[in-house]
C-alpha positions in Angstrom: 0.0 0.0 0.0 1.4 3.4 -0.7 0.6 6.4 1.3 -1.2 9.6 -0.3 -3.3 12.5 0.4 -7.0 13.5 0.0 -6.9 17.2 -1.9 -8.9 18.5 1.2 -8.6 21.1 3.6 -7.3 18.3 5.8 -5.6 16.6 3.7 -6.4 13.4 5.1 -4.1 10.7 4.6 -5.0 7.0 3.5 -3.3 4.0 1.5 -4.2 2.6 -1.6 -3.0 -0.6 -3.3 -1.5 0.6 -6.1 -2.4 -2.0 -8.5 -5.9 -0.2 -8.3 -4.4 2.6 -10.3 -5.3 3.1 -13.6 -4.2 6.6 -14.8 -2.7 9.4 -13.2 -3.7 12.5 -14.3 -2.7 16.3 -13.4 -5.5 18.6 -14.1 -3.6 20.9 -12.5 -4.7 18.6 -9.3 -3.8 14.8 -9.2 -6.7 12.4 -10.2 -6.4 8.9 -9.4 -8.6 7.0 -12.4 -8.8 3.6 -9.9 -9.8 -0.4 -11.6 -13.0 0.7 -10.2 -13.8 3.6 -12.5 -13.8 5.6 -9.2 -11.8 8.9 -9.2 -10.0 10.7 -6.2 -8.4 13.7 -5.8 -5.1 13.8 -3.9 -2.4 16.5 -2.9 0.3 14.2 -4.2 2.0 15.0 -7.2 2.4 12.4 -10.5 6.1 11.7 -9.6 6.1 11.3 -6.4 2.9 8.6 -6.8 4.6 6.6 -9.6 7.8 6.8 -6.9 5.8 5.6 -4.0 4.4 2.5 -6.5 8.1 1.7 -7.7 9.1 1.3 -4.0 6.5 -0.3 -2.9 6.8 -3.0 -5.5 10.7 -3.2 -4.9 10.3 -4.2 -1.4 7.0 -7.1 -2.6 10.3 -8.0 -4.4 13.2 -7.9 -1.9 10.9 -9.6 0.3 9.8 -12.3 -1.5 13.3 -13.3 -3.0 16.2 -14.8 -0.6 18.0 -12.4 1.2 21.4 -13.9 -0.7 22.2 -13.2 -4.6 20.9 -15.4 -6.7 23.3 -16.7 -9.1 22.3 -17.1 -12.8 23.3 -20.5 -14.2 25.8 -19.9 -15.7 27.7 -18.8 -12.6 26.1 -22.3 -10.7 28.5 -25.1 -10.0 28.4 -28.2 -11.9 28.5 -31.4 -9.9 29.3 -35.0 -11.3 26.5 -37.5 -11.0 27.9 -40.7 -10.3 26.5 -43.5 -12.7 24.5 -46.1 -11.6 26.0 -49.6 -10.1 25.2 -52.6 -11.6 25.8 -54.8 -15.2 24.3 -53.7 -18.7 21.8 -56.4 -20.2 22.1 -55.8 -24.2 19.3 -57.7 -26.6 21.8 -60.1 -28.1 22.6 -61.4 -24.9 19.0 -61.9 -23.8 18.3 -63.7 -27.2 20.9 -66.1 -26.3 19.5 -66.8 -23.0 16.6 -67.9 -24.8 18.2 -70.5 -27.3 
């Protein structure tokens, strides 16, 4: 959730999901067009709205992914997989068997 604004005399704050957003618009005030079709005015200006929804989904990120640096593969280590024990049966073999 980020934190804005109401354009009131106020100014009363509340948080919105961003992913609710669907265009920002500066008429010269900032209008929120939300998923909803629902407009709202806030005292927050266009940059500092589309800065608030960059952090915000930066740390969804940082806290979903492991805390260490994920290494691409090619920077992963290879490791030898021993074969398996045992004999190999071939078909030629079995056909003898069967003489």
């Amino acid at each position: 959730m980020i934190r804005l604004h109401r354009l009131s005399a106020r100014a009363e704050v509340f948080f919105l999901n961003p992913d609710l957003i669907v265009a920002i618009d500066s008429t010269p005030d900032t209008v929120l067009t939300l998923t909803t079709h629902q407009k709202v005015l806030v005292s927050d200006t266009p940059e500092t709205i589309v800065n608030a929804t960059r952090e915000w989904r930066a740390s969804i990120l940082a806290h979903a992914l492991p805390s260490t640096a994920i290494k691409r593969r090619g920077d992963a280590a290879l490791t030898l997989v021993p074969a398996t024990a045992g004999t190999v049966t071939l078909n030629h073999d079995l056909e003898e068997n069967d003489r």
